[in-house]
C-alpha positions as CSV (number, residue, x, y, z in Angstrom):
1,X,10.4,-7.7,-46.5
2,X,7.1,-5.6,-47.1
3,X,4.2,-6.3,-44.2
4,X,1.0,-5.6,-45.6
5,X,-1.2,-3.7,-43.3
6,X,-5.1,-3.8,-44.0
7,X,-6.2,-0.5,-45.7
8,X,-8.5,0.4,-42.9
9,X,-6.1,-0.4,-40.2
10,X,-3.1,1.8,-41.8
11,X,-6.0,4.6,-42.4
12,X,-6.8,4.6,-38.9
13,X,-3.3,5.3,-37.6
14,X,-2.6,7.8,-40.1
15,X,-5.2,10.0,-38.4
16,X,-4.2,9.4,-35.0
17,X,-0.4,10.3,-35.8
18,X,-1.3,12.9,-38.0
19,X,0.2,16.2,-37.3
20,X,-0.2,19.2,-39.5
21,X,2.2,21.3,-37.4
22,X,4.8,18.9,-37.7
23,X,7.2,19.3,-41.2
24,X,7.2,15.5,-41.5
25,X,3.5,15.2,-40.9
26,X,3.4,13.0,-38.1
27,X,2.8,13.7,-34.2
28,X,6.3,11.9,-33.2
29,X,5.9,12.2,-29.3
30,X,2.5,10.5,-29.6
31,X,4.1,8.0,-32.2
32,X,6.5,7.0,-29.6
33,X,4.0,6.8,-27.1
34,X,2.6,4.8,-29.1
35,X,4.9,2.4,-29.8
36,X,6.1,2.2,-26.3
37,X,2.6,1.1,-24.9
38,X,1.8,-1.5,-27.4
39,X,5.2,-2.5,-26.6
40,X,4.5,-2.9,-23.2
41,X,1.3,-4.4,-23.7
42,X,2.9,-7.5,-25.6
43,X,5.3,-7.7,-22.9
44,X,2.4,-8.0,-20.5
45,X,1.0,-10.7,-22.8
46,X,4.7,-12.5,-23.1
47,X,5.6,-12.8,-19.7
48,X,1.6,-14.2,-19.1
49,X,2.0,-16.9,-22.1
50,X,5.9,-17.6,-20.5
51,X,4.2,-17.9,-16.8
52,X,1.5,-20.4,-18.3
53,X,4.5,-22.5,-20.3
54,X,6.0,-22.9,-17.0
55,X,3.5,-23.8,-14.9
56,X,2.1,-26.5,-17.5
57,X,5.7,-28.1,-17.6
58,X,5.6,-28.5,-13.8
């Protein structure tokens, strides 16, 4: 299964992963960062939408 990604958003984490140094291109420690916060951030938004659930089932 392919996800399409708009054009401008895939350009714009290109260049903030980007890593000339690196032999693969890419920055990983600041990938994973990366991933890790947004990560948390939808687990922030989960456990909000899960709390609101609840509350309206009372």
């Amino acid at each position: 299964m392919e996800t399409h990604i708009p054009h401008s958003d895939y350009t714009q984490i290109e260049e903030l992963i980007a890593s000339e140094a690196s032999p693969v291109g890419i920055d990983a420690k600041k990938t994973h960062i990366i991933i890790l916060y947004k990560l948390e951030q939808i687990e922030q938004r989960l456990d909000k939408l899960e709390a609101q659930l609840r509350s309206s089932q009372k």
